[in-house]
C-alpha positions in Angstrom: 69.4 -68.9 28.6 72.7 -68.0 26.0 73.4 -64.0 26.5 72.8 -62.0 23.8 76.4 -61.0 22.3 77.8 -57.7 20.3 80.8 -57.3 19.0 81.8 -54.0 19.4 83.9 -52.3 16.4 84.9 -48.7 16.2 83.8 -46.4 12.8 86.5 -45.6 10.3 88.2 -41.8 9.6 87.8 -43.2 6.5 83.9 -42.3 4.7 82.5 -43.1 1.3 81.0 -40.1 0.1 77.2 -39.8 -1.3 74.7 -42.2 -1.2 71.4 -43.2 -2.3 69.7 -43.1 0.8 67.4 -41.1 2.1 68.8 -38.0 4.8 68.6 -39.5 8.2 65.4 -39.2 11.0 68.1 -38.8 13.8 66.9 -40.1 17.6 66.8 -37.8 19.7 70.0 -38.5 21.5 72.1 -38.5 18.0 70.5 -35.5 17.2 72.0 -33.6 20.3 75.5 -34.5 18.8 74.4 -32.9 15.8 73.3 -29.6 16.9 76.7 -29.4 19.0 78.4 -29.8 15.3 76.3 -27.4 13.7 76.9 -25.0 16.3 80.4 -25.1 17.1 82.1 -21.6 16.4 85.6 -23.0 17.2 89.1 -24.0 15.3 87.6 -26.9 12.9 90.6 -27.5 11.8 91.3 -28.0 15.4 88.7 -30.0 16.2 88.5 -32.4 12.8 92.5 -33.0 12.5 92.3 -32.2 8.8 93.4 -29.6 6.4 92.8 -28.1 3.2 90.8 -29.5 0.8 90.0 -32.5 3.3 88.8 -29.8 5.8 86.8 -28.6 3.4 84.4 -31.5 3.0 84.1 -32.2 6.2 82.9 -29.0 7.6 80.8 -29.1 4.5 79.7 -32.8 5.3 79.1 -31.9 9.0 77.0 -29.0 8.1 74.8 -31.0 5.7 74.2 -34.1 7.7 70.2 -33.5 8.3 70.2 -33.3 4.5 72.2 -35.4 2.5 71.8 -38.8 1.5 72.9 -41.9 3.3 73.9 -45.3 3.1 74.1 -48.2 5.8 76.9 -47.8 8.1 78.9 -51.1 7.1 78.8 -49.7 3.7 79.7 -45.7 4.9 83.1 -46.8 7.2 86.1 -47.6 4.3 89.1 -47.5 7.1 91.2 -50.7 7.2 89.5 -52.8 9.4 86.4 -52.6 7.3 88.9 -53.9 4.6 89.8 -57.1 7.0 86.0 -57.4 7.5 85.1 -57.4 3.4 80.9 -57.3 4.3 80.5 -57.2 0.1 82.7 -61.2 0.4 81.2 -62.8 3.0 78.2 -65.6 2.7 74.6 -64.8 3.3 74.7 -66.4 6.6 77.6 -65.0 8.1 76.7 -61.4 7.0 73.3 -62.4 9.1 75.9 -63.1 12.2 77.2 -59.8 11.4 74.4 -57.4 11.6 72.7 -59.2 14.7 76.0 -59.1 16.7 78.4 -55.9 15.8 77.6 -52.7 16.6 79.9 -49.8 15.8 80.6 -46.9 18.4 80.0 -43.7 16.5 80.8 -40.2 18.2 77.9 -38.6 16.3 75.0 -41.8 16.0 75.9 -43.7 19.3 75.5 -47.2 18.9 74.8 -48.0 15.0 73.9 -51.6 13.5 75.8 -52.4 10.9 72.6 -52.0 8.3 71.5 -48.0 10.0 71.8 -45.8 7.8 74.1 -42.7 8.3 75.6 -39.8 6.0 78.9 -38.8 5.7 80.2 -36.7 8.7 83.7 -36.6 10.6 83.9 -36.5 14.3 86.6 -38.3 16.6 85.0 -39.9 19.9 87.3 -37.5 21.6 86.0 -34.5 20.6 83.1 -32.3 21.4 82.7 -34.8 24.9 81.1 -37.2 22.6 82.3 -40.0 25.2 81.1 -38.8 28.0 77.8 -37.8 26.4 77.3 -41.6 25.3 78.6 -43.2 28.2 75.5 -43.8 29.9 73.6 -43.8 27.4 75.5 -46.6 25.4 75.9 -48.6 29.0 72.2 -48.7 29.3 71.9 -50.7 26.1 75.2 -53.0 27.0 73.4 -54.2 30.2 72.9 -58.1 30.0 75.1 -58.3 26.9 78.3 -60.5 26.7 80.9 -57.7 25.1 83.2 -59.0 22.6 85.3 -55.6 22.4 87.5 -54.5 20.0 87.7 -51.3 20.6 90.0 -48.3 20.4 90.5 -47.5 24.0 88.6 -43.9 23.4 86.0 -45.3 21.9 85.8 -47.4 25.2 85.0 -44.4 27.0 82.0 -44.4 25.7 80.7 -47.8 25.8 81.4 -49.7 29.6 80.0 -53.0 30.1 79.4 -55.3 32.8 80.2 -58.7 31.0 82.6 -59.4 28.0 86.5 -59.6 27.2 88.5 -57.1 25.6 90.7 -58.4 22.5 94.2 -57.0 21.9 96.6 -57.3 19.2 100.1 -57.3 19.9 103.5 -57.8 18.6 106.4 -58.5 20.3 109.3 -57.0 19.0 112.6 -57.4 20.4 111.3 -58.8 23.4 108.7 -55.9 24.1 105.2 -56.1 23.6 103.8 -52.7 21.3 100.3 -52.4 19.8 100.3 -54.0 16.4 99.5 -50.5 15.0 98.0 -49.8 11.3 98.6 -53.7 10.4 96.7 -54.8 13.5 93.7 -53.4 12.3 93.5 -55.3 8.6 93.6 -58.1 11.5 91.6 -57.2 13.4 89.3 -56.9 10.6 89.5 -60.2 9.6 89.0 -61.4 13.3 85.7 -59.8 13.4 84.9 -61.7 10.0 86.1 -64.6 11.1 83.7 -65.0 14.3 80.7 -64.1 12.2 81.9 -66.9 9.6 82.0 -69.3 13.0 79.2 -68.1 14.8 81.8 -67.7 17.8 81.0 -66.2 20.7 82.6 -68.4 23.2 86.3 -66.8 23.9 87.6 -70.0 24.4 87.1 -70.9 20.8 89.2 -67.8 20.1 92.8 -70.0 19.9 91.3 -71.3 16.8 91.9 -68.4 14.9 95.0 -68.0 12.9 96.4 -65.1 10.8 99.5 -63.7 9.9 101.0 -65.5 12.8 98.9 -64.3 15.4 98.3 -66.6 18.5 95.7 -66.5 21.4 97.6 -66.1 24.7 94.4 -65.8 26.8 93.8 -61.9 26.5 94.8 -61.0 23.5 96.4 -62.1 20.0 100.1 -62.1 19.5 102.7 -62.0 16.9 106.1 -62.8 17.4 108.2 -59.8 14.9 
């Protein structure tokens, strides 16, 4: 019998505001996240990383997320990866692939399908011990899955798994090896497209993928400069 697979995917800083969606019937375990938002009393500049008018809307957004409108998740999360991924281009058949095997690792929502819908909120995986509180939780719904992870590593705090390979991308630049950073993720992006397109979930099919000179070495995708 094949495993079931998930791709795992991190959310985006990035949010498209609005929505025609209804507000959200949050379970019970995203709905504990929420009441730690609505109650915090701290620095929220502190605890959102923004400022100004950006701060603004997202204390606003965080205080309003049992009542404004949402949209799916895939369509919410605007960051670069979901640039790579480009859900609105891809076929019928591969967006199918897509929302039976990614699931995105959300500080506030847990583990969302790419078609649940959420509103707009801001919340790092770091804060607020929105890791730790999913760990379990997330890990629970992991068990028997082969992990294709592509994952930030704090958003792999919260979601362990027992089977599955994590997938890097790297560049080596004068002879050391550093995270390919903000142009890995457009990459990365179009990786997680690509093995919808494919139906892969076999890693050993993952040396077929080439982009931007990236390479399969075995454990993660390379460039070379």
């Amino acid at each position: 019998m094949t495993k079931k697979t998930y791709i795992l995917i991190p959310p985006s800083e990035g949010k498209r505001p609005g929505g025609a969606g209804e507000p959200i019937d949050p379970t019970p375990e995203a709905r504990v996240m929420i009441e730690r938002l609505s109650e915090f009393g701290g620095d929220w500049g502190k605890l959102l990383g923004v400022k100004g008018k950006a701060l603004d809307e997202a204390i606003q957004a965080n205080h309003a997320i049992l009542h404004s409108p949402s949209l799916p998740a895939i369509e919410r999360y605007s960051g670069v990866v979901y640039d790579g991924i480009d859900y609105p281009g891809m076929a019928p058949a591969a967006r199918r692939v897509f929302n039976t095997r990614v699931r995105i690792v959300s500080a506030v929502f847990g583990l969302l399908k790419p078609a649940d819908p959420i509103p707009d909120y801001k919340l790092s995986i770091a804060k607020l011990d929105a890791a730790h509180y999913w760990r379990e939780i997330i890990a629970d719904r992991l068990r028997g899955v082969f992990v294709i992870d592509l994952l930030p590593l704090t958003h792999l705090k919260a979601a362990p798994y027992d089977g599955g390979i994590r997938v890097d991308f790297i560049r080596i630049i004068n002879g050391k090896r550093t995270p390919a950073g903000h142009q890995g993720k457009f990459i990365k992006g179009r990786f997680i497209r690509w093995l919808c397109e494919n139906k892969i979930a076999d890693p050993a099919d993952f040396s077929a993928f080439h982009e931007d000179g990236y390479r399969w070495t075995g454990d993660s995708f390379v460039r070379k400069g």
